[in-house]
PDBQT receptor file of N, H, CA, C and O in Angstrom, charges set to zero:
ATOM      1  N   UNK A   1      29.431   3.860 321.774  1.00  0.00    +0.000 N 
ATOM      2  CA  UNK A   1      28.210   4.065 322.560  1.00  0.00    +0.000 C 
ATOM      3  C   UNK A   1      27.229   4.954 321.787  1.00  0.00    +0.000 C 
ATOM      4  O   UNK A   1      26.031   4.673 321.786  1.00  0.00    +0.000 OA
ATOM      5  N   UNK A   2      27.686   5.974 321.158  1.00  0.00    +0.000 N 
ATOM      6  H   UNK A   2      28.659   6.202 321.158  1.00  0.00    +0.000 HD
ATOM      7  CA  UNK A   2      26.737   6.684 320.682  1.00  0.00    +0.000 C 
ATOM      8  C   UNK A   2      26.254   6.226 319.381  1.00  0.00    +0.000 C 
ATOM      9  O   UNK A   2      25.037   6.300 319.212  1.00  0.00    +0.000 OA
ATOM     10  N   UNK A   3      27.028   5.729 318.352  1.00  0.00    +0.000 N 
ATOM     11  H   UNK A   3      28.017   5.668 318.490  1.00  0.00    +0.000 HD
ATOM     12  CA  UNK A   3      26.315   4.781 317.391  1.00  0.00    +0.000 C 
ATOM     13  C   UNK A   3      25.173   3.390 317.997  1.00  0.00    +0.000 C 
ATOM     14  O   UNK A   3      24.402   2.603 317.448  1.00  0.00    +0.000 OA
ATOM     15  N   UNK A   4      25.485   3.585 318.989  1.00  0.00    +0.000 N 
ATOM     16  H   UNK A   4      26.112   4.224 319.435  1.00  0.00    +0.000 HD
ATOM     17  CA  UNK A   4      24.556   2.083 319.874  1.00  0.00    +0.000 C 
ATOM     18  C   UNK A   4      23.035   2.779 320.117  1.00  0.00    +0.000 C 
ATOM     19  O   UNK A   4      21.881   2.353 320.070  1.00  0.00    +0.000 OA
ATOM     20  N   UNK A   5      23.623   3.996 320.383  1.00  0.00    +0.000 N 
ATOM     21  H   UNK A   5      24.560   4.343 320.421  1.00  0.00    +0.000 HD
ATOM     22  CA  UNK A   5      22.200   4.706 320.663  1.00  0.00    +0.000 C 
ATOM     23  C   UNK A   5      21.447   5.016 319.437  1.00  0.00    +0.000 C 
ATOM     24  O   UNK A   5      20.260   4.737 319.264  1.00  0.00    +0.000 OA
ATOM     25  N   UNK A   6      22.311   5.684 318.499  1.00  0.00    +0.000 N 
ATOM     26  H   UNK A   6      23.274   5.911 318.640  1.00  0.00    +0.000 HD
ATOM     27  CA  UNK A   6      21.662   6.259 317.734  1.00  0.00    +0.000 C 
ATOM     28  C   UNK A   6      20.843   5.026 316.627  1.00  0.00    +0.000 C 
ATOM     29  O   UNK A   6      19.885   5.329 315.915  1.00  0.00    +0.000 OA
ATOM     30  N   UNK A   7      21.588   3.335 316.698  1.00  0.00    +0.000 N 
ATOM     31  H   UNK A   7      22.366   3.089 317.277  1.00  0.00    +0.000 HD
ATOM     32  CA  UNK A   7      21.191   2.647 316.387  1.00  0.00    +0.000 C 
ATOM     33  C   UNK A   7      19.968   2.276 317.053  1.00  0.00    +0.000 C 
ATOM     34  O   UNK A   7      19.061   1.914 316.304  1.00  0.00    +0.000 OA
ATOM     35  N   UNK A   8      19.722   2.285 318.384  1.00  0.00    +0.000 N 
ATOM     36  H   UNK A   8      20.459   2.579 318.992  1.00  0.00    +0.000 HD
ATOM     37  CA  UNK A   8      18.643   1.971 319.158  1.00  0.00    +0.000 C 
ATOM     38  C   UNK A   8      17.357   2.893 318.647  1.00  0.00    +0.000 C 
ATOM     39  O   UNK A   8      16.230   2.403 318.714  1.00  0.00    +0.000 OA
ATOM     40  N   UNK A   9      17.560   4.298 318.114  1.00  0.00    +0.000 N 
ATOM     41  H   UNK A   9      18.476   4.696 318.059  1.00  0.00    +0.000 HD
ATOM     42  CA  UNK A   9      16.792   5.051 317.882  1.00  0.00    +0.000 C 
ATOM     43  C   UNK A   9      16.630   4.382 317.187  1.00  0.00    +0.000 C 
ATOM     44  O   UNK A   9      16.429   3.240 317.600  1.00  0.00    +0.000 OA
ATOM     45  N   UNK A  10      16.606   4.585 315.857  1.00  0.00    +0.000 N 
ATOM     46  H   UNK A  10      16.769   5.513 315.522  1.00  0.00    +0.000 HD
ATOM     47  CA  UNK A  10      16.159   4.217 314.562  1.00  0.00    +0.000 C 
ATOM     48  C   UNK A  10      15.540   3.321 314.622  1.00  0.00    +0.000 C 
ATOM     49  O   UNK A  10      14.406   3.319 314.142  1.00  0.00    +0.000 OA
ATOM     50  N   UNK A  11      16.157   2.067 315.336  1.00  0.00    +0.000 N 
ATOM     51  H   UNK A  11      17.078   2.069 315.726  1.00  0.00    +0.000 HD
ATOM     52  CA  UNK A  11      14.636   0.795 315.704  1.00  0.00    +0.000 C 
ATOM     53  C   UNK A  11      13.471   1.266 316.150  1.00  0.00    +0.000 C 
ATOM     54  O   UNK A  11      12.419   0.870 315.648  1.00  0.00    +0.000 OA
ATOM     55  N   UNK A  12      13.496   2.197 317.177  1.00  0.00    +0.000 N 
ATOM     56  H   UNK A  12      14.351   2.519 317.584  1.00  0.00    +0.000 HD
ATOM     57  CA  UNK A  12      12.328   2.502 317.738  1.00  0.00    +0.000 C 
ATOM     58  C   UNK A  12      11.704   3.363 316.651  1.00  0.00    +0.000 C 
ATOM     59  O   UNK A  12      10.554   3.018 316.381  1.00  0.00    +0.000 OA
ATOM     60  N   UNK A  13      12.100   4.236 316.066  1.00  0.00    +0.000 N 
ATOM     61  H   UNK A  13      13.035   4.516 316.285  1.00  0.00    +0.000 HD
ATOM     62  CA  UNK A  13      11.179   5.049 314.413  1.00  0.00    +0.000 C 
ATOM     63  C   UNK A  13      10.532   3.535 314.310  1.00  0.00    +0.000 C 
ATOM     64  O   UNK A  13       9.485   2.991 314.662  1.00  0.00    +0.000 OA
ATOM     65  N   UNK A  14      11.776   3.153 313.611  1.00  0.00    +0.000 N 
ATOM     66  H   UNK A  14      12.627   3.595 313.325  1.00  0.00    +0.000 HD
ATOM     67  CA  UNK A  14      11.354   1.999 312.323  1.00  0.00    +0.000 C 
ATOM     68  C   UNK A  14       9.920   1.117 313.162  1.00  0.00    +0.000 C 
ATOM     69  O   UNK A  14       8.829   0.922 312.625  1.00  0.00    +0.000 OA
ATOM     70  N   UNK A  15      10.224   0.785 314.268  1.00  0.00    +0.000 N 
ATOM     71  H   UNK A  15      11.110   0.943 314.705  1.00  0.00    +0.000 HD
ATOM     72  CA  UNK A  15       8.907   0.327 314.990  1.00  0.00    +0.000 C 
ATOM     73  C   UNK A  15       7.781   1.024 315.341  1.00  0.00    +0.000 C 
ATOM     74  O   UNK A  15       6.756   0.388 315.586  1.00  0.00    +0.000 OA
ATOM     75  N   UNK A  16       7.793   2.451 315.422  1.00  0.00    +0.000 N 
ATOM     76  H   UNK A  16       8.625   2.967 315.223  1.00  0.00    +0.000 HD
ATOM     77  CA  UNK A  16       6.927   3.291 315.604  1.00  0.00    +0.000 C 
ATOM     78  C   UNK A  16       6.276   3.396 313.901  1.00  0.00    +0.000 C 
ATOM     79  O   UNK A  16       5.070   3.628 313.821  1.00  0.00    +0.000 OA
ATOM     80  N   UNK A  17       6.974   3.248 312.736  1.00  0.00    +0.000 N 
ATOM     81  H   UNK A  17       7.954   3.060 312.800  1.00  0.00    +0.000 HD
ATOM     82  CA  UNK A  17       6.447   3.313 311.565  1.00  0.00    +0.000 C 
ATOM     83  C   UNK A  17       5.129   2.261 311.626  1.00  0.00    +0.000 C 
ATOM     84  O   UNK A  17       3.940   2.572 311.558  1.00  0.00    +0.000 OA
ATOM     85  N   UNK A  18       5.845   0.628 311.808  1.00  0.00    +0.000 N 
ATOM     86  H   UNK A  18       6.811   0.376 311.863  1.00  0.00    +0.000 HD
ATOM     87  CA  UNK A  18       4.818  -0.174 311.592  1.00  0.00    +0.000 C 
ATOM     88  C   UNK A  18       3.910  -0.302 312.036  1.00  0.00    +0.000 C 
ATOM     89  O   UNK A  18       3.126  -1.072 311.482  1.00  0.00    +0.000 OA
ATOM     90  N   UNK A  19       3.438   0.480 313.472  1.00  0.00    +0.000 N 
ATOM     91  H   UNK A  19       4.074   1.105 313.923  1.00  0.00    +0.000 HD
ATOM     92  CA  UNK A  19       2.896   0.582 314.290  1.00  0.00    +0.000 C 
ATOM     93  C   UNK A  19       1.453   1.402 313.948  1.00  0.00    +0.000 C 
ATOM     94  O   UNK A  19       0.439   1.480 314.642  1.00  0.00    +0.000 OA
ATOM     95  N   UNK A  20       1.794   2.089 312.379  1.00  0.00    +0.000 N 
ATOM     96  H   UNK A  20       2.617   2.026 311.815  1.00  0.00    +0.000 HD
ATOM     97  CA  UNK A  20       1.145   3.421 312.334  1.00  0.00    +0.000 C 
ATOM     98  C   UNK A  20      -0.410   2.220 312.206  1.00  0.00    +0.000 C 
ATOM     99  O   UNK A  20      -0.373   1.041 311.852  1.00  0.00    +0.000 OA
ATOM    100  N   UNK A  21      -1.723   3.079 312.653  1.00  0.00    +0.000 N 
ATOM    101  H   UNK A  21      -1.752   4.037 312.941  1.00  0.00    +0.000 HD
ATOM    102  CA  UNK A  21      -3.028   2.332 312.778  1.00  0.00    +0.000 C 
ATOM    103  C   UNK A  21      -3.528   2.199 311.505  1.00  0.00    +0.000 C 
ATOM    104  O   UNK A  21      -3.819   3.266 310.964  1.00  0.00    +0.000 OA
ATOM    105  N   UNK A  22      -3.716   1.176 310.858  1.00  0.00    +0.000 N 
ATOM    106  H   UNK A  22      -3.480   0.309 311.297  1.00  0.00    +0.000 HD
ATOM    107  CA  UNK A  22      -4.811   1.580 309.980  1.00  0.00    +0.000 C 
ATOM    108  C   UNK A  22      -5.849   2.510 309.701  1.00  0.00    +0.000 C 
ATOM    109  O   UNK A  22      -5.888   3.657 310.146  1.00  0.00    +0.000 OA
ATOM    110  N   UNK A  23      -7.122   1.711 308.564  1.00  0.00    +0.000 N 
ATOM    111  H   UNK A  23      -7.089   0.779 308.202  1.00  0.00    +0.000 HD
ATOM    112  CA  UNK A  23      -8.244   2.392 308.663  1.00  0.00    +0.000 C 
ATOM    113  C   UNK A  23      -9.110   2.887 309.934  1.00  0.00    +0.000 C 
ATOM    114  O   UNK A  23      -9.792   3.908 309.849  1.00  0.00    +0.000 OA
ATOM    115  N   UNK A  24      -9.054   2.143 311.078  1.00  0.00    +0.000 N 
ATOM    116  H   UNK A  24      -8.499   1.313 311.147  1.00  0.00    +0.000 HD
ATOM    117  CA  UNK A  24      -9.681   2.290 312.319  1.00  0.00    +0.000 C 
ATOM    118  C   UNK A  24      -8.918   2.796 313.479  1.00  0.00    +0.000 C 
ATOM    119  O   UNK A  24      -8.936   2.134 314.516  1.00  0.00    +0.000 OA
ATOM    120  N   UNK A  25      -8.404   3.641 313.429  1.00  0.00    +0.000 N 
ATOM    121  H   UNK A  25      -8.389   4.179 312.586  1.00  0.00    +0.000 HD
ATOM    122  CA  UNK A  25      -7.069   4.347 314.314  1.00  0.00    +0.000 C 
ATOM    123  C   UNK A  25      -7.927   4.434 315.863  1.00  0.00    +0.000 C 
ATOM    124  O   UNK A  25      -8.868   5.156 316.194  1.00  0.00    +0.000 OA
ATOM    125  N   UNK A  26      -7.320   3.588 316.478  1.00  0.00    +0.000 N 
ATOM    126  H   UNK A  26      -6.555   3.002 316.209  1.00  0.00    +0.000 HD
ATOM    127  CA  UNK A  26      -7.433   3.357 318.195  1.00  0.00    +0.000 C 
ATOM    128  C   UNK A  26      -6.578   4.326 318.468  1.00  0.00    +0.000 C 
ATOM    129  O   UNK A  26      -5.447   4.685 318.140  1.00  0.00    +0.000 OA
ATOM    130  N   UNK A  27      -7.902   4.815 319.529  1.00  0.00    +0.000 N 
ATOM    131  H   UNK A  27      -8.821   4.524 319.795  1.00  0.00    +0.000 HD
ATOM    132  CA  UNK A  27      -6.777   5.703 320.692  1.00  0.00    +0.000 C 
ATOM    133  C   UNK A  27      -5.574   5.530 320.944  1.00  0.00    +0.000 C 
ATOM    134  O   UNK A  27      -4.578   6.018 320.410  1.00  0.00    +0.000 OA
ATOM    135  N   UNK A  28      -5.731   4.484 322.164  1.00  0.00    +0.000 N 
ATOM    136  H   UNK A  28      -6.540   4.087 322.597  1.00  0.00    +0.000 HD
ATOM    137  CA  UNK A  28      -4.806   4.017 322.214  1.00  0.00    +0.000 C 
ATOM    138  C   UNK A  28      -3.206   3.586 321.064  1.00  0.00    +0.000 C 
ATOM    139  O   UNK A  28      -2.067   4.020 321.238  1.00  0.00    +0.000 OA
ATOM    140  N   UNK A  29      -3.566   2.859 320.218  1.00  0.00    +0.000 N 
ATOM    141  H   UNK A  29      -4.491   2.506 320.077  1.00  0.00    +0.000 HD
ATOM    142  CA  UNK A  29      -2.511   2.784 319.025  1.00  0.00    +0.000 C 
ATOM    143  C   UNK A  29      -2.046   3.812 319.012  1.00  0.00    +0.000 C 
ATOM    144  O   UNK A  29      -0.845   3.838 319.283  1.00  0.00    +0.000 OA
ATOM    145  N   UNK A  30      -2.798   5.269 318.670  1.00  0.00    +0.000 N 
ATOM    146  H   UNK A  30      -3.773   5.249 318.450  1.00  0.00    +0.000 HD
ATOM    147  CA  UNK A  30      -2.163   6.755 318.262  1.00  0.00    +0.000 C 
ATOM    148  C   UNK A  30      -1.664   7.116 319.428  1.00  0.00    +0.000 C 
ATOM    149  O   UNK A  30      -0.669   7.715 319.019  1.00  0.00    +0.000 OA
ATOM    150  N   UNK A  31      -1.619   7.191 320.487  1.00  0.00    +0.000 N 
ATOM    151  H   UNK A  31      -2.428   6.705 320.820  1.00  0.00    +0.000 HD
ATOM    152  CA  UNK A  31      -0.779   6.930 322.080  1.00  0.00    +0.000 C 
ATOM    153  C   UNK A  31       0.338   6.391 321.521  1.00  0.00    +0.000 C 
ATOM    154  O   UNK A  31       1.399   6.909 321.174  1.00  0.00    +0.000 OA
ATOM    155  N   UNK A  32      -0.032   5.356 321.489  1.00  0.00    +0.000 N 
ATOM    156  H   UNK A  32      -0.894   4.935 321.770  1.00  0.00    +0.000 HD
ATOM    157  CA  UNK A  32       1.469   4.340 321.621  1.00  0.00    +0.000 C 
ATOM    158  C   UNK A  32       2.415   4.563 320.706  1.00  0.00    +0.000 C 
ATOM    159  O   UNK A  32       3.595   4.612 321.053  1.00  0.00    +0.000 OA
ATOM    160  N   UNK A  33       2.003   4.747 319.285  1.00  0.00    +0.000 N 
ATOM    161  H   UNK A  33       1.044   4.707 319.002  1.00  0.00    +0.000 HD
ATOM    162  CA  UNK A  33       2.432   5.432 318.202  1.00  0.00    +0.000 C 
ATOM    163  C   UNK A  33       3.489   6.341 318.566  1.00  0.00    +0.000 C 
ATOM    164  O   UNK A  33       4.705   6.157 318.508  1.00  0.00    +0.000 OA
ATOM    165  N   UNK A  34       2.502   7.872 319.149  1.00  0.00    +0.000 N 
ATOM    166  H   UNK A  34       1.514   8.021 319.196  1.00  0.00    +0.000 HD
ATOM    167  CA  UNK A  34       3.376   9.382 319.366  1.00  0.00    +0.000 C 
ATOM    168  C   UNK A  34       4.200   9.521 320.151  1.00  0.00    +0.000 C 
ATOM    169  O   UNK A  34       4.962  10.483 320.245  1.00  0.00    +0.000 OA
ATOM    170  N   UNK A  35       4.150   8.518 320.860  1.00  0.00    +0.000 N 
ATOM    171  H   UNK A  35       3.531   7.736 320.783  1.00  0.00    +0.000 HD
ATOM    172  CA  UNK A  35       4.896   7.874 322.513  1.00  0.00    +0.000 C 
ATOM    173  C   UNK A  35       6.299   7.524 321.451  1.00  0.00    +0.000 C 
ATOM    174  O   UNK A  35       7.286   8.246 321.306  1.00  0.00    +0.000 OA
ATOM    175  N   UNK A  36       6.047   6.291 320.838  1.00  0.00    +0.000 N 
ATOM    176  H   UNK A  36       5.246   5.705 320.956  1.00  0.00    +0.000 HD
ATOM    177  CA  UNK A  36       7.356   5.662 320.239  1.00  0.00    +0.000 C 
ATOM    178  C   UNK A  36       8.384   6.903 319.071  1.00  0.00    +0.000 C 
ATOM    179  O   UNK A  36       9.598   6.881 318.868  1.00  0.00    +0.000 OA
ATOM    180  N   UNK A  37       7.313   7.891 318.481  1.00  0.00    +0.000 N 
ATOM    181  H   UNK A  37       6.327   7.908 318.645  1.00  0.00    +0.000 HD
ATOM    182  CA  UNK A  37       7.729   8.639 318.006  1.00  0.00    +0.000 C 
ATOM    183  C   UNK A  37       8.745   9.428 318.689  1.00  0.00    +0.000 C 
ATOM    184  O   UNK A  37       9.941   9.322 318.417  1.00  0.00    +0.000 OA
ATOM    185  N   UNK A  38       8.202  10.358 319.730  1.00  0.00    +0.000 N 
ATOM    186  H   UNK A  38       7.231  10.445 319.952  1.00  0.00    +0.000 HD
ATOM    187  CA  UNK A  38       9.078  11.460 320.617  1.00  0.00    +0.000 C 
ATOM    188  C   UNK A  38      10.494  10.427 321.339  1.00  0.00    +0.000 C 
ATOM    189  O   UNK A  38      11.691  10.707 321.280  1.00  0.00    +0.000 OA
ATOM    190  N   UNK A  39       9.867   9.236 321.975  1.00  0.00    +0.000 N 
ATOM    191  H   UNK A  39       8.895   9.009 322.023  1.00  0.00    +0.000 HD
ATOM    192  CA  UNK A  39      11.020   8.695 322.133  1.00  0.00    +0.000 C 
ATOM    193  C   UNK A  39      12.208   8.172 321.164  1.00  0.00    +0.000 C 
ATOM    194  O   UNK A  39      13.322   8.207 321.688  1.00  0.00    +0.000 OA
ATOM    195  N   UNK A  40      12.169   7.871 320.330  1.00  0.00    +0.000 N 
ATOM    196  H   UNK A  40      11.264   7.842 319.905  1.00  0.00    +0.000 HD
ATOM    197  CA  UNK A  40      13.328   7.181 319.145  1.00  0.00    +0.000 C 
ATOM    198  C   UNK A  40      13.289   8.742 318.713  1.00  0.00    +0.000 C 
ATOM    199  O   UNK A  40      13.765   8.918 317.591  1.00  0.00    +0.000 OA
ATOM    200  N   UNK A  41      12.978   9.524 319.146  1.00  0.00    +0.000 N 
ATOM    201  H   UNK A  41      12.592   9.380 320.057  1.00  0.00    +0.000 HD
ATOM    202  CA  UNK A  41      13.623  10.603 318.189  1.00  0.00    +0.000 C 
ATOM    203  C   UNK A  41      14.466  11.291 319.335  1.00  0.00    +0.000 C 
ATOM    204  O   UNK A  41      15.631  11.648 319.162  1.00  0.00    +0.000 OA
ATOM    205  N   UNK A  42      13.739  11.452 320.580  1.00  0.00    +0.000 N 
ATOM    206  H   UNK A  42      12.792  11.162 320.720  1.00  0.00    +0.000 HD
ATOM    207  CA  UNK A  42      15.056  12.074 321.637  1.00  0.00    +0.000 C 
ATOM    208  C   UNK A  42      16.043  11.417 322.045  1.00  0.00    +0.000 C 
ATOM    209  O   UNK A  42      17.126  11.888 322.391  1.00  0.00    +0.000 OA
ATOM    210  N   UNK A  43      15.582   9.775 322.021  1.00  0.00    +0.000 N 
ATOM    211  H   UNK A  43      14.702   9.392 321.740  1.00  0.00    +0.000 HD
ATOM    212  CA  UNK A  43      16.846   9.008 321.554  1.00  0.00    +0.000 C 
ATOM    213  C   UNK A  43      18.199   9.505 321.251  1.00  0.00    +0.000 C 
ATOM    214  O   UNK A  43      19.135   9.732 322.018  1.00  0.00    +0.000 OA
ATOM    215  N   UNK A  44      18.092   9.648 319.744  1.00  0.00    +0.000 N 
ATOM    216  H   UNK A  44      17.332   9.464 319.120  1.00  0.00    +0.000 HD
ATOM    217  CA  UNK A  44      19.024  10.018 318.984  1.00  0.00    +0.000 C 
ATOM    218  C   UNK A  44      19.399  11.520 319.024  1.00  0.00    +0.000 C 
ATOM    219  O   UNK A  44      20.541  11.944 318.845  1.00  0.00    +0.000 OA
ATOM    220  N   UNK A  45      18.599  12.070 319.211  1.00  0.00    +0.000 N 
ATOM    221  H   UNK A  45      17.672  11.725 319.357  1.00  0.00    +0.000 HD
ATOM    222  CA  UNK A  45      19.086  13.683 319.652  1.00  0.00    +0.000 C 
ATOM    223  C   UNK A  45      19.851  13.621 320.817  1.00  0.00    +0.000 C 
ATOM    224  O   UNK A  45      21.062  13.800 320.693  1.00  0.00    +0.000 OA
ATOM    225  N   UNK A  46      19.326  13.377 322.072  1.00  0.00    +0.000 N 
ATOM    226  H   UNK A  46      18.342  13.232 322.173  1.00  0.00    +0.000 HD
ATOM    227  CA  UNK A  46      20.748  13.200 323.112  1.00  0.00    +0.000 C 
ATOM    228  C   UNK A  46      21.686  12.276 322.694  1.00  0.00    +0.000 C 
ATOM    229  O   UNK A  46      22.836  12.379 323.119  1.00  0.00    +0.000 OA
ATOM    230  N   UNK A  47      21.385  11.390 321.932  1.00  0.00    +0.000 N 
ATOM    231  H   UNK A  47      20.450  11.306 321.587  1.00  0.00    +0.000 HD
ATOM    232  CA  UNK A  47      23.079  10.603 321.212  1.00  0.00    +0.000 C 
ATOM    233  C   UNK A  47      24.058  11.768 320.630  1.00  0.00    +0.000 C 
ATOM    234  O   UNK A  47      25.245  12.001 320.858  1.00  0.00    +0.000 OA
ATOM    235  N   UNK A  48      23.061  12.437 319.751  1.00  0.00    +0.000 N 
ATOM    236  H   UNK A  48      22.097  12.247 319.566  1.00  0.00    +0.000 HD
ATOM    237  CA  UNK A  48      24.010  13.315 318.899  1.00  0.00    +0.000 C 
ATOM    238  C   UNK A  48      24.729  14.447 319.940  1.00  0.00    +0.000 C 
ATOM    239  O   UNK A  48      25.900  14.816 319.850  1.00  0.00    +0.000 OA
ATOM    240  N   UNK A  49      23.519  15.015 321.181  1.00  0.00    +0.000 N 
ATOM    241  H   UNK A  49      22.568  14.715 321.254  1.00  0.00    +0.000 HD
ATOM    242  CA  UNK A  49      23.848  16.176 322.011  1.00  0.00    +0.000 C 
ATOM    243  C   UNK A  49      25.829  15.309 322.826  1.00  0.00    +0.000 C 
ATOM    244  O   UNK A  49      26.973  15.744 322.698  1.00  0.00    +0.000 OA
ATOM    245  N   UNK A  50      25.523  14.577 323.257  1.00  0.00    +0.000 N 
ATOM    246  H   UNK A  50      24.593  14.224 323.361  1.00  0.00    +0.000 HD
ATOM    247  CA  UNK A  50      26.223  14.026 324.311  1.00  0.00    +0.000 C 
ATOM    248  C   UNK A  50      27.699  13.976 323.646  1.00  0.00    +0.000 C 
ATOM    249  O   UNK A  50      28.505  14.527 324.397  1.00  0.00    +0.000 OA
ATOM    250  N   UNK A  51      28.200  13.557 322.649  1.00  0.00    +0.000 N 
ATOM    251  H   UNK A  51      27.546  13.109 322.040  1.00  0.00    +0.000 HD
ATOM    252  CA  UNK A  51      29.375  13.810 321.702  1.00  0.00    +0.000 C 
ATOM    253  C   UNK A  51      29.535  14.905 320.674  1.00  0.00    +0.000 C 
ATOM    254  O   UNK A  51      28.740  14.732 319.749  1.00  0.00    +0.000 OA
ATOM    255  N   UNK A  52      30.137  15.751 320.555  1.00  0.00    +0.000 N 
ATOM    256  H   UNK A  52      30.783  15.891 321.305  1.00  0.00    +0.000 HD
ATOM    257  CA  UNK A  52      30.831  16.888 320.064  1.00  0.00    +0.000 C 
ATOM    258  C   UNK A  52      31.793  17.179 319.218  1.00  0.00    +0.000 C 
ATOM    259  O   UNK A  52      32.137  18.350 319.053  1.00  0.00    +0.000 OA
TER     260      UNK A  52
């Protein structure tokens, strides 16, 4: 389970990478962006918190 998660994170980085806006950075995009960021990263931090 916790490799499932911590795998789930990393998709969400890796999708939050491609995501990053170009030359014309939309609001929105940089939203959606910092959004995908904090999430795939607390993701994997409560993966890691939850096993010991």
């Amino acid at each position: 389970m916790k490799k499932l998660l911590i795998a789930v994170g990393v998709l969400i980085l890796t999708q939050a990478y491609w995501m990053i806006p170009g030359n014309t950075p939309d609001a929105l995009d940089w939203i959606l962006f910092v959004v995908l960021l904090v999430f795939g990263g607390w993701v994997i931090y409560d993966a890691m918190q939850t096993e010991k």
